[in-house]
PLY file of the C-alpha trace (Angstrom):
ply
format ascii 1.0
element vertex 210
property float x
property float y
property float z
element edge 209
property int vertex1
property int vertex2
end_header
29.20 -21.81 35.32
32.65 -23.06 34.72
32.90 -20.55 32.37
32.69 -17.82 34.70
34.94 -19.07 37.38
37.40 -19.12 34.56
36.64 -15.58 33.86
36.68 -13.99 37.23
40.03 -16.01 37.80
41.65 -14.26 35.13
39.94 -10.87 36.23
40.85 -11.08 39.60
44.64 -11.93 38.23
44.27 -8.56 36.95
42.47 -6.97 39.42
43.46 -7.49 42.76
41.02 -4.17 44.39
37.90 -6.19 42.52
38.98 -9.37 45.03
39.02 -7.46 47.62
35.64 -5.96 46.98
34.22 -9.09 46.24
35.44 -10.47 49.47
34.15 -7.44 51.74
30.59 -7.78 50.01
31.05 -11.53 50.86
27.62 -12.29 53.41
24.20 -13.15 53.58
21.50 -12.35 51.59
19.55 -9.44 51.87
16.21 -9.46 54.64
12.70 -9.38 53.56
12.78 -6.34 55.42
15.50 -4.15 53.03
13.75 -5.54 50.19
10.72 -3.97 51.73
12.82 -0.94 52.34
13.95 -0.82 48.68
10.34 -0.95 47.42
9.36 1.92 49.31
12.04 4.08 48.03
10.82 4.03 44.25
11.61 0.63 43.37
9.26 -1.49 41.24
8.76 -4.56 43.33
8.53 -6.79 39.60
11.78 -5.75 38.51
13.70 -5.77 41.84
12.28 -9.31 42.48
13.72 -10.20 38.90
17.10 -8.71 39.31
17.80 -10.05 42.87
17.30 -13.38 41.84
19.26 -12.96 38.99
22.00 -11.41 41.60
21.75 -14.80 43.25
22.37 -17.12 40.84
24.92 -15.83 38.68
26.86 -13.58 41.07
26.27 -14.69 44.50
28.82 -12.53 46.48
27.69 -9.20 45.00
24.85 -8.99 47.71
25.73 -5.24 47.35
23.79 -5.08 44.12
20.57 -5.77 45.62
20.65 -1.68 46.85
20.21 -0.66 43.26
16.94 0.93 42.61
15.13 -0.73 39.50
12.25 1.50 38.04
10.12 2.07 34.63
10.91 4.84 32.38
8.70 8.14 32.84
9.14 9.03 29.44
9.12 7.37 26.05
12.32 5.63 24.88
13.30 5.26 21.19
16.69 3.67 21.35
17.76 2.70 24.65
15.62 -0.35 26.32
17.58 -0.20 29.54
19.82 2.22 31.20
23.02 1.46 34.10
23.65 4.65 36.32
26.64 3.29 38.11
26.94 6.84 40.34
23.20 6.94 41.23
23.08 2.71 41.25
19.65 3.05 39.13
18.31 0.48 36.86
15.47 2.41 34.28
13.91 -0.01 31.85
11.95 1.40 29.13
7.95 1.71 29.99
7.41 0.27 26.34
8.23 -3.12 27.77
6.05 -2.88 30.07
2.99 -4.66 28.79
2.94 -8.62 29.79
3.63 -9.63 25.86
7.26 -8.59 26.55
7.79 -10.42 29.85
10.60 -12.82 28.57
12.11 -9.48 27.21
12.68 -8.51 30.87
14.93 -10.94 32.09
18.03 -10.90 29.57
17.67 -7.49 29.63
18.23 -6.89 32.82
21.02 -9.51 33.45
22.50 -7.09 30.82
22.30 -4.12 33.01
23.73 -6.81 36.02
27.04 -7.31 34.10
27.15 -3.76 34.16
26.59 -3.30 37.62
28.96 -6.41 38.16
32.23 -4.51 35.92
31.36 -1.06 37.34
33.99 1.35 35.75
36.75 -1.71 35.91
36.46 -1.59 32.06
39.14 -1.35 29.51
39.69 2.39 27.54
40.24 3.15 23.78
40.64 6.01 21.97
36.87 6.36 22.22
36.32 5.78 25.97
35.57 3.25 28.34
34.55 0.09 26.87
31.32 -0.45 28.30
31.04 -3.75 25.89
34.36 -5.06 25.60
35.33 -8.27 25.68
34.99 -9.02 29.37
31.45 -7.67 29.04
30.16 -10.25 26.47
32.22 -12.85 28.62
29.89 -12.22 31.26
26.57 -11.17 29.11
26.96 -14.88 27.22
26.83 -16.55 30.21
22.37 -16.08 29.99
20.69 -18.53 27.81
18.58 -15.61 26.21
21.16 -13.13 25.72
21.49 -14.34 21.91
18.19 -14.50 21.99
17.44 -10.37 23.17
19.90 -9.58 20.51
17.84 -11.20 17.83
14.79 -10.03 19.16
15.96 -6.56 18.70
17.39 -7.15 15.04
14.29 -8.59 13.79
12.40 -5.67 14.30
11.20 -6.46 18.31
11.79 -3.21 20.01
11.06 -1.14 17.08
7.27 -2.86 17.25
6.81 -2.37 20.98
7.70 1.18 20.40
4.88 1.65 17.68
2.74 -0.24 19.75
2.95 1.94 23.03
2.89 4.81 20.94
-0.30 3.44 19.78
-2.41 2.28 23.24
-1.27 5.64 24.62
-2.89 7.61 21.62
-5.87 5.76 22.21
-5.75 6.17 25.63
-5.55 10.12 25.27
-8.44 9.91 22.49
-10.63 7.88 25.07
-9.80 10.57 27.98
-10.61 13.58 25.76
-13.96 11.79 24.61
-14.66 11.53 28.25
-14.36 14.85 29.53
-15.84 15.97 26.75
-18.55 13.70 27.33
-18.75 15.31 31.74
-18.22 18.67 30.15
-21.82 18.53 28.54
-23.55 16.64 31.27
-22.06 19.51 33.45
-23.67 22.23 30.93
-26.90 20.61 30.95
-27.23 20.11 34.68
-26.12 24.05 35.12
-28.80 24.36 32.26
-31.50 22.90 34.29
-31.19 24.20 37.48
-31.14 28.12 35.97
-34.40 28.03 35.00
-36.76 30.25 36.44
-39.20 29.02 38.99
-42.60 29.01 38.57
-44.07 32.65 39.78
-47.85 33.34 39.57
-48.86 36.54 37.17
-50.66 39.48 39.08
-53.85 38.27 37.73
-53.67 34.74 38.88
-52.61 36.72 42.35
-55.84 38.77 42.40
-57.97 36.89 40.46
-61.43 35.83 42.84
0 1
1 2
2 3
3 4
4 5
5 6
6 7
7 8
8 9
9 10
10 11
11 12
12 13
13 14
14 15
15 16
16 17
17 18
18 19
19 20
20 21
21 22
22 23
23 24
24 25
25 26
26 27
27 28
28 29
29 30
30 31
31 32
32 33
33 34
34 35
35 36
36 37
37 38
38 39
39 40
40 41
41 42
42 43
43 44
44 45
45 46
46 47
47 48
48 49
49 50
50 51
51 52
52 53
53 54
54 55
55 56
56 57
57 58
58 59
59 60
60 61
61 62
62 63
63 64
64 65
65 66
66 67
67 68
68 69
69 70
70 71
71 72
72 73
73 74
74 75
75 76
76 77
77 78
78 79
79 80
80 81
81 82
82 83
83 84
84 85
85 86
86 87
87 88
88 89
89 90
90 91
91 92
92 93
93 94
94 95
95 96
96 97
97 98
98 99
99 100
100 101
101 102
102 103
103 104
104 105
105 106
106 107
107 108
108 109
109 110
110 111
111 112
112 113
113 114
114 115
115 116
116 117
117 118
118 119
119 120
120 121
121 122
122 123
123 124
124 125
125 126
126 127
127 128
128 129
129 130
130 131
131 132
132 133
133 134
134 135
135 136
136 137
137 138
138 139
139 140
140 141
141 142
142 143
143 144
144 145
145 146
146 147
147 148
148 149
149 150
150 151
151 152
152 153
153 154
154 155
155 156
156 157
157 158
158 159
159 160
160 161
161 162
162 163
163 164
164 165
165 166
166 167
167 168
168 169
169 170
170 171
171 172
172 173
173 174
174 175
175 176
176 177
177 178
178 179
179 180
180 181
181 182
182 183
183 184
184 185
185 186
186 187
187 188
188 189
189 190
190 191
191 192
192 193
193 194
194 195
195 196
196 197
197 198
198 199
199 200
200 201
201 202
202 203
203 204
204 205
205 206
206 207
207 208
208 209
């Protein structure tokens, strides 16, 4: 932790608009209540529980963080495991990290998205851009015992395997869908089967026979 107060001493040196902004967002944390509020809006109550407490303990002031809206992909990811929409304040992780295997996966990943958040578009430019992971960044990003750890994960092969894998459980899960209707669509045809058949009429002769 001393590492950070030595970092946002020298960023504030810089920045004098990010003290004031830390100052105004300076109060108590958010009600059980706008939590609730937050969840109904989209959030997913996992992730938001996650990043708030990750809010609290490594940037306590920024209680204005807790508004962002954290939810799973809708659609398949291939390169990105996380996404920061500063303008929109929306936190989308990728659904293939959704399974419980991948729980420690979570947590570093999102305090990577919170440093983010934290910066907002007080990052340094090059000829390329904005430096979304400059220096200050990885200031900030080290301070997570896992971060190191994510990185590795990822090298090694890690997101590349949970990619194949929930390409995998959803193919099955289409296969096993298809197999069922198919399976309704012919008890349907040989219910409809059934009940066409003619009923049972009597012939003139039985009608007149006696």
């Amino acid at each position: 932790m001393r590492q950070l107060a030595l970092f946002f001493a020298k960023y504030l040196k810089k920045n004098d608009s990010l003290l004031g902004q830390l100052d105004h967002h300076k109060k108590k944390l958010p009600k059980r209540k706008e939590i609730k509020s937050l969840q109904q809006k989209g959030c997913d109550s996992e992730l938001l529980e996650i990043w708030i407490n990750l809010r609290v303990k490594y940037f306590p002031l920024r209680v204005d963080l807790d508004s962002y809206h954290l939810k799973w992909s809708s659609r398949g990811h291939k390169r990105t495991l996380a996404t920061c929409n500063l303008t929109s304040r929306t936190i989308i992780v990728a659904r293939e990290l959704k399974s419980q295997e991948y729980n420690k996966v979570i947590e570093p990943l999102l305090y990577h998205e919170l440093c983010h958040a934290v910066l907002g578009h007080a990052v340094p430019k090059t000829a390329r851009g904005k430096s979304w992971h400059g220096r200050d960044f990885k200031i900030l990003e080290s301070l997570h015992p896992d971060s190191m750890w994510l990185d590795q994960w990822i090298k090694q092969g890690g997101w590349s395997r949970a990619i194949k894998s929930d390409r995998a459980k959803r193919a099955w899960q289409e296969r096993k869908k298809r197999r069922n209707l198919e399976t309704s669509d012919l008890r349907d045809d040989k219910n409809l089967r059934f009940s066409q058949k003619p009923l049972y009429t009597p012939s003139a002769k039985t009608l007149f026979t006696g």
